[in-house]
Phi, psi and omega in degrees: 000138191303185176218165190289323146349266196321305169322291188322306184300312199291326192291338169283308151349290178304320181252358155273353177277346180277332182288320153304316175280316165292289208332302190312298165298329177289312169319311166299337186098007175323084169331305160359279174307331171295317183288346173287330189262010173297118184232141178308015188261325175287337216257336178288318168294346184271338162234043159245348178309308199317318206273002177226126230236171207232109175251118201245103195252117166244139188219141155270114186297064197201064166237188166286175195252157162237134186317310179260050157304314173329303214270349184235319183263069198277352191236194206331115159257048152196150180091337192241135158289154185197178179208120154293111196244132178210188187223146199247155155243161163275093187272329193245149190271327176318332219076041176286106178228142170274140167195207186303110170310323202277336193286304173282332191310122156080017188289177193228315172237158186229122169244144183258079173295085183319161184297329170268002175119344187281106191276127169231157167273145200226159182241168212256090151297333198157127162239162176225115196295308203294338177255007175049053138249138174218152176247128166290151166239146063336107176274142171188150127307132153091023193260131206230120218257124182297170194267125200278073170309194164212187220200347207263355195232041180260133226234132205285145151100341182305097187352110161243174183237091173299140172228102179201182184263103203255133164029046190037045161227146231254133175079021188288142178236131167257131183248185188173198190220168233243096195260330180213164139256161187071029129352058184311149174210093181291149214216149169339125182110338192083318161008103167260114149249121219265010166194127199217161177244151173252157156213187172222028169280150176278121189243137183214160183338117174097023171243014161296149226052359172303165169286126144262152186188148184298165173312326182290346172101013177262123237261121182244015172174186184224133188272137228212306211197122171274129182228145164120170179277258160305329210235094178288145176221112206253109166281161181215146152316096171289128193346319181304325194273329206288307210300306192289311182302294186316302190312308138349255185324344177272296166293355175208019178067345179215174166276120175254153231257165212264146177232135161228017165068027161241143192237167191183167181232139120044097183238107186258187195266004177248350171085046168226169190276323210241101187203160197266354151235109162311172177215331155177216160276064192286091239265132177285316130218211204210120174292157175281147167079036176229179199285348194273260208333300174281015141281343186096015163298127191233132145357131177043032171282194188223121147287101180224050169188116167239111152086349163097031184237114162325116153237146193233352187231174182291280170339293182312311169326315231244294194307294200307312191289313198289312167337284185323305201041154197316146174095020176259158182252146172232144137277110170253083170324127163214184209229102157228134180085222165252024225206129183260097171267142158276173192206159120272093184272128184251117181285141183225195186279144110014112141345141181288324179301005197283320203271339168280313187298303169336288199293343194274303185282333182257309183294302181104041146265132142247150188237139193223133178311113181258180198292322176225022176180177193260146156246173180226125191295298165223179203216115181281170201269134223338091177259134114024288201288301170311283163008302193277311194135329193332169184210131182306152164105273237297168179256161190229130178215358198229157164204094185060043173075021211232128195260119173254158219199325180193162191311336178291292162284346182284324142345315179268320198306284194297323179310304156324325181232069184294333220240063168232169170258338152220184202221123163324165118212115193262092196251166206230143168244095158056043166058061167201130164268121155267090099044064181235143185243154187229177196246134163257144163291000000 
């Protein structure tokens, strides 16, 4: 049996010889210790770094608001040139990078900085204030475009590595672990944007539009927002919706809004809109002929699952369509009665007809292109519309805030504020605009 000596001696041994072999390997140039410190968070970051770019926005401070001005935009809006520094990722090798809208908005030129150093100037594809995205084109070569994740298998506590540029300085990495998904977020406006991924990796001014991304380098969000003082609590855009949006916005300059014909509020546990517990999605009606009928979706069923996502707001519902986008089958889970159903909803595109078909059924207007402005042909018999004062004759020039011009833009108008609860209509009498709002079931 060894004696404690013996033990002692041997453990010295054992470690000067281990000291002779690193020496001996560090003289050669030996890797071996470097490869022991490789950990997946270095091996995610060496191939998610190449892909995420340094975005430099000069602007005349004279723009539109962005829901996440609060959290990013602390200083003048207005009157003052300035120069914004955030972050882009690379989805396309062509030079597509994705980033912030709050990044860009109202920029008057936008540089795109590379991982090697290279300023390139990139024009604006398409922005969406409301999902607070925007897409770039860059010309360049040689631009190395990230690996594409998903949102729909992410595991709560599970490692991410945030990658941006914090106060310009460029390629900074932060790790953390994966703290929630689904995510509510109140936003300028009162607004709830009701699915965010959380983290506690640290994201700080300029790392918006940055890569959230996996042990795998895959990019599983765009980090969008900070809430708290010292101790931060950092959102990201989840991958799916960045995927539906950009696509959108790449084909069509804009987002087009998801249609299932149904429309609902809010169901609380006191039966008011506004309560610190929701219960779910209540639906008020159903267009005839829309995909919410032929699933068999009915007026005052409770929508509290779609697509295998909890939904308790209006909002989540309105976040879920967008995220999904058209031609999808959703499982929708619901409450009618007393008795718990499944559905199958298949989502689609907006109808061309939908902002005319709106007014005629829910307000009690119809409108017809007239010689220099749309008009409304008729006015139904206690209609909304009668209520309101309306008149044949009068002209339609406004839609949500929005200048209409043809049957074509009234259309686009209403499309755009498919998920509002109510509708604008800004009508001309004998050359004076009036202003009237209607209430939608």
């Amino acid at each position: 049996m060894l004696n404690r000596q013996t033990v002692s001696t041997q453990r010295l041994a054992a470690a000067a010889s281990l000291l002779i072999v690193s020496s001996s390997a560090l003289a050669r140039g030996d890797s071996t210790p470097a490869l022991e410190r490789r950990t997946p968070i270095v091996a995610a970051v060496e191939r998610a770094g190449p892909s995420v770019v340094n975005i430099s926005a000069e602007r005349l401070v004279q723009r539109r608001s962005s829901a996440f001005d609060d959290f990013f935009w602390p200083g003048p809006r207005e009157g003052a040139r300035t120069e914004s520094l955030g972050s882009g990722v690379v989805i396309d090798a062509s030079g597509v990078v994705v980033t912030n809208d709050h990044v860009v908005s109202g920029a008057s030129r936008i540089f795109v900085t590379t991982p090697d150093g290279r300023e390139l100037e990139a024009d604006v594809l398409g922005a969406d204030t409301e999902n607070d995205l925007a897409v770039l084109k860059v010309d360049g070569k040689g631009l190395r475009p990230i690996r594409l994740g998903s949102a729909s298998d992410l595991m709560i506590g599970e490692t991410v590595v945030a990658i941006g540029n914090p106060f310009g300085l460029s390629n900074s990495v932060t790790s953390g672990i994966l703290s929630a998904v689904h995510r509510p977020v109140r936003g300028e406006g009162g607004r709830t944007y009701s699915d965010f991924l959380q983290t506690d990796a640290a994201i700080n001014p300029g790392n918006s539009g940055g890569a959230l991304v996996n042990v795998l380098g895959e990019l599983i969000g765009i980090n969008t927002a900070i809430v708290g003082g010292a101790n931060t609590i950092g959102f990201a855009i989840p991958v799916d919706r960045v995927k539906r949006i950009s696509d959108d916005l790449l084909r069509f300059g804009e987002v087009k809004p998801v249609w299932t014909g149904l429309r609902g509020t809010t169901l609380s546990a006191d039966n008011r809109r506004v309560s610190s517990r929701n219960l779910g999605f209540s639906v008020t009606s159903v267009y005839p002929a829309s995909p919410a009928e032929k699933a068999g979706i009915a007026v005052r069923d409770l929508i509290v699952s779609a697509g295998g996502v909890p939904v308790d707001t209006r909002e989540a519902f309105d976040t879920l369509l967008t995220s999904t986008g058209p031609d999808r089958d959703l499982k929708v889970e619901l409450k009618r009665g007393g008795r718990a159903l499944a559905v199958s909803l298949r989502t689609s595109r907006a109808p061309e007809n939908l902002g005319v078909e709106v007014l005629r059924r829910e307000i009690g207007l119809a409108v017809t292109r007239g010689k220099k402005a749309l008009v409304i042909s008729l006015v139904a018999r206690n209609s909304a519309a009668e209520r309101k004062g309306i008149e044949r004759g009068d002209a339609v020039v406004g839609v949500n805030g929005m200048q209409v011009e043809s049957l074509a833009d009234l259309n686009r108008a209403m499309e755009k504020g498919l998920s509002r609860s109510s509708v604008a209509l800004v009508v001309v009498r004998r050359g004076h605009p009036y202003t009237l709002t209607f209430a939608l079931d």
